[in-house]
N, C-alpha and C positions, 0 to 999 in steps of 0.2 A: 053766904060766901060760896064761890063756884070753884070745887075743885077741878084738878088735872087728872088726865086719865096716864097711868105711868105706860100701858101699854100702847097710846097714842105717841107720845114725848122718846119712848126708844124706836118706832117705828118710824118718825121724823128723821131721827139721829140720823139709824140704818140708812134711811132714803139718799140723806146729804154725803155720806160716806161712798155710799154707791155713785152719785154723781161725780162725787170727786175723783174716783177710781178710774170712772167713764172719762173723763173731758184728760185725767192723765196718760190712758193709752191709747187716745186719739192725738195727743201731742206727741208720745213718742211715735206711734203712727208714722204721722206727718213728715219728725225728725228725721227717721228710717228711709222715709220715700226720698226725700229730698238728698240723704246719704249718695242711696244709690243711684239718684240722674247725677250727681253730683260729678260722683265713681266715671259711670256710664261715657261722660261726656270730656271727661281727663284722656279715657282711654283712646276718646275717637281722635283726639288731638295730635298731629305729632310733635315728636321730642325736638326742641330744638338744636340740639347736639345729642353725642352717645352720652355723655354725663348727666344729660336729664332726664335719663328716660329712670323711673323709678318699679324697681325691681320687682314689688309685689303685683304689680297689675301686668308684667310679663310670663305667661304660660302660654303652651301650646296650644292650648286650647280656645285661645283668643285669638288667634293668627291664621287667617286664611292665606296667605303665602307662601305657607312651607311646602315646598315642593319637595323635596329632596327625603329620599324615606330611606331606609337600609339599604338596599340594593344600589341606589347609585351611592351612596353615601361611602359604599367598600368600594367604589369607583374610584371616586376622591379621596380619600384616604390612602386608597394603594399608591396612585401617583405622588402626592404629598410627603406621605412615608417611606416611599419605599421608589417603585415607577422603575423596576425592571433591576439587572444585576450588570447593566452595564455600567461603566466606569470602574468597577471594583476587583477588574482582574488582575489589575496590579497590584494588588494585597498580596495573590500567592506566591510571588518572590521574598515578602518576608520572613516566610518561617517553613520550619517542616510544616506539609499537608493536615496536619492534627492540630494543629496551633491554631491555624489558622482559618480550620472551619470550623474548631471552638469558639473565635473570636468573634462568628457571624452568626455561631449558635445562643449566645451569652448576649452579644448585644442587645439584642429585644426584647430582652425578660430585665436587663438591669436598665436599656436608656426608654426603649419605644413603648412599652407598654406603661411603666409611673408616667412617660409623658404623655401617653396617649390618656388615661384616666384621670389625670389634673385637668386637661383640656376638655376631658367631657364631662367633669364632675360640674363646672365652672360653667358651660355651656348652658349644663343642664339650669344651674342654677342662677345665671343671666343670661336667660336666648336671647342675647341682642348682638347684633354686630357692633364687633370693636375687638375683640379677641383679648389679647393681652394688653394693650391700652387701656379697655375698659375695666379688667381687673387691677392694673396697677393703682389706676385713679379708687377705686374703688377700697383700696387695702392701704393705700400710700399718700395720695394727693396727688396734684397736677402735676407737679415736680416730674415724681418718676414715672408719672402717664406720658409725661412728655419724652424724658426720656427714652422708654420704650419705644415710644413710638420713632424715635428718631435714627437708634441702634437698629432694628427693624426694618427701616428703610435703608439705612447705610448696609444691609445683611444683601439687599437686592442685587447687589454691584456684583455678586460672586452667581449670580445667574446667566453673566456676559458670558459664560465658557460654555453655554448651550448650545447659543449659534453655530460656534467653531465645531466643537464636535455632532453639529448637524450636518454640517459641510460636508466633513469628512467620509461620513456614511452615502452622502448622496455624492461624491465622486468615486467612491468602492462602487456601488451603483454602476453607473454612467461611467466609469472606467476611463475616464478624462479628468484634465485638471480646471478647473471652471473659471474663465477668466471672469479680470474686477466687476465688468458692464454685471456676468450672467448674476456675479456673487450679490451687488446690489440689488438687480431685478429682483430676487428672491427673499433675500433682509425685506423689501416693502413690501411684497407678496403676502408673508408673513405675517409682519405688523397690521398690514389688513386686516388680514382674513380673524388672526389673533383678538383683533379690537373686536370686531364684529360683534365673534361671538361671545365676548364678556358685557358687550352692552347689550345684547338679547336678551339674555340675564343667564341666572344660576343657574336655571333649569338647562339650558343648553350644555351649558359649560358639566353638566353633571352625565348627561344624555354622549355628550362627546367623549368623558372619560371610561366611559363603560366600552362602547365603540377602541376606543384607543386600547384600553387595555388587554382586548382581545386580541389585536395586531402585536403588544409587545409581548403577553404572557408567551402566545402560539410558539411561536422559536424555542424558546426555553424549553415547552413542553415536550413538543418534537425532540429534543436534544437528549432529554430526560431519557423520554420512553425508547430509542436507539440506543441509548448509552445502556438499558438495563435491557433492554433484549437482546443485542451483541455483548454481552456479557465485557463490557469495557470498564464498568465498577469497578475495582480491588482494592479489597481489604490492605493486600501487600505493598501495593504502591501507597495506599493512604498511613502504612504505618513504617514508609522507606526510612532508613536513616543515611541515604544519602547527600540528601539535602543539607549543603556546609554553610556556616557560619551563626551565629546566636537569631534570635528570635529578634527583628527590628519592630517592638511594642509599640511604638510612637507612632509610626506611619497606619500600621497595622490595626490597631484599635481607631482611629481616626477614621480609616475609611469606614472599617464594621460601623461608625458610630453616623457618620456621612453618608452612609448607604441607607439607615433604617430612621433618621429620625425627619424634625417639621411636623408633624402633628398639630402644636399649640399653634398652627396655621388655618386649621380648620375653624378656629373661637370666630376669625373672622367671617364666618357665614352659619354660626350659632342661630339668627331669626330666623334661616331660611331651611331649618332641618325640621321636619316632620315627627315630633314626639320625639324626642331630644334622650328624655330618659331611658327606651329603649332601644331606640336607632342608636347609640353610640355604643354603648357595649357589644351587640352583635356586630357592628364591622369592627371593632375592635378587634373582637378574637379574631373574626373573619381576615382582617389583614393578617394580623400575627401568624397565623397558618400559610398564608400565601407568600410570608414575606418567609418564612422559615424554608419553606420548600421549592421558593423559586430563587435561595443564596444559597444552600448548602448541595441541594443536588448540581445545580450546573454546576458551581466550583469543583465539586467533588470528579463530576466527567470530565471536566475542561483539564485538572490534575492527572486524571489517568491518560485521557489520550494524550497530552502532552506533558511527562515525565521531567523532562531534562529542566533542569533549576534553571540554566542557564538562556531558555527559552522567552523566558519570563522577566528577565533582568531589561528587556529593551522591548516592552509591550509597547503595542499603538491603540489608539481606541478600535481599529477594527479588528483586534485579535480575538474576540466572538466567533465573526464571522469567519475566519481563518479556522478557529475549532470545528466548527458547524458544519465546513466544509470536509475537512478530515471525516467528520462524524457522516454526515449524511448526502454530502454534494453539493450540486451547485444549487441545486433547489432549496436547500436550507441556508447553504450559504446565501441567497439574496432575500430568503424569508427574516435572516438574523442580523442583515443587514436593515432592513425596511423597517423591522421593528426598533434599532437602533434610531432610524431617522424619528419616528414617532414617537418613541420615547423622551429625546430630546428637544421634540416639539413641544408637546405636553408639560415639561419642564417649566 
């Protein structure tokens, strides 16, 4: 009778075990590989709407398109948020001078900053274009994606007062009244040039607002730096009490709020920003400082050199340029006008 050798019979075992082990992490292997073409080839794909593009395979780091990196991005942003302190001179008819550079001091710490970091928080965490539509659908459903998107575009309509007070500045200008023919020729001028460069893409439109924003900052700053080197600041005027009748809150807060917000406008060019996670906090602060310093100090000069409450009761959009000129001439005055036209090109 032929016995078994027991150190043969566990050496078989071991061998089949081992095989077994072998041919299993050649299957997962395989499974893995096949994952990743899988992955791979999802990504090469595009979304067919913004509600399909799925969230985890969007990162920066996948997207050779982002053009737009901090520096222009405080471009866009300034105009967006912020895009100069015209329109907002009519505020200082509503309250004593204190009131009312509170109200432009406070605004961007209570509206434009929570707005600003919802929008880049959201950005960061869907760089896809769609902006607030794409979050609404994403927290809510199509319902209020659609909504949003439809409020939104009904918000557009309150853009028509740009023209007008584009006009306005380029007949301060040109010191004539522009007839219907010239007003048209320049509406399509415009619209031209306008389209062009939004169909060139982002990258322009981001290159244009850097450009732009040097034309509208420069006035202000010039106004700034005359206002504190003719010693035209004062404490006394800013703490006058002669300024009559109660604090109009309602108009007052409305423009501070008008002047500094739009932000959650930028979601819509989330795919095209450059590392998302830190390009949006540095223009972040980066505005907030800009916006802080280009609404408190000109208000603050536009106040001193013009005093009388009653100056202010019948502003026009070109009462910048009316300060500017008190302030510095006629060289400032057509600098703070031109940055006016730009401004509300940019718009």
């Amino acid at each position: 009778m032929i016995q078994q050798d027991p150190s043969g019979d566990e050496a078989f075992q071991e061998g089949l075990v081992e095989l077994v082990r072998m041919e299993r992490d050649a299957l997962l292997s395989q499974k893995q590989s096949e994952k990743i073409v899988i992955d791979t080839e999802l990504q090469e794909l595009p979304a067919k709407n913004v509600f399909d593009i799925d969230i985890n395979r969007e990162s920066s780091s996948l997207s050779v398109n982002r053009v737009v990196g901090p520096f222009r991005l405080i471009a866009v942003l300034f105009f967006l948020g912020y895009g100069g302190s015209y329109g907002v001179e009519g505020a200082i008819s509503k309250g004593p001078p204190l009131y009312v550079l509170c109200a432009f001091l406070v605004a961007p710490f209570v509206w434009s900053i929570p707005e600003a970091l919802v929008t880049a928080e959201l950005s960061a965490a869907i760089p896809t274009n769609g902006g607030n539509i794409l979050w609404a659908k994403r927290a809510f459903g199509e319902f209020w994606a659609w909504q949003s998107g439809f409020w939104t575009l009904l918000s557009v309509v309150g853009v028509s007062i740009y023209p007008l007070m584009f006009f306005s500045f380029v007949q301060q200008l040109s010191q004539t009244t522009l007839s219907f023919f010239y007003q048209m020729l320049i509406h399509l001028s415009l619209a031209v040039v306008i389209s062009i460069v939004n169909i060139i893409g982002v990258k322009s439109v981001s290159i244009g607002n850097i450009v732009f924003s040097l034309f509208v900052m420069s006035p202000f700053f010039c106004l700034i730096i005359l206002g504190l080197s003719n010693n035209i600041l004062s404490w006394k005027v800013m703490t006058s009490s002669e300024w009559e009748g109660p604090v109009d809150w309602k108009p007052l807060l409305t423009t501070a709020i008008w002047s500094c917000g739009g932000y959650t406008t930028m979601g819509q060019l989330a795919s095209d920003i450059y590392n998302p996670q830190r390009s949006f906090p540095l223009a972040i602060i980066a505005v907030v400082v800009l916006t802080l310093f280009f609404s408190i100090l000109p208000l603050a000069t536009a106040i001193c050199v013009e005093p009388n409450q009653g100056a202010w009761m019948t502003f026009g959009v070109g009462k910048w340029a009316q300060i500017a000129q008190l302030v510095g001439g006629d060289w400032l005055h057509f600098l703070m006008a031109f940055g006016g036209m730009i401004s509300e090109l940019e718009k």
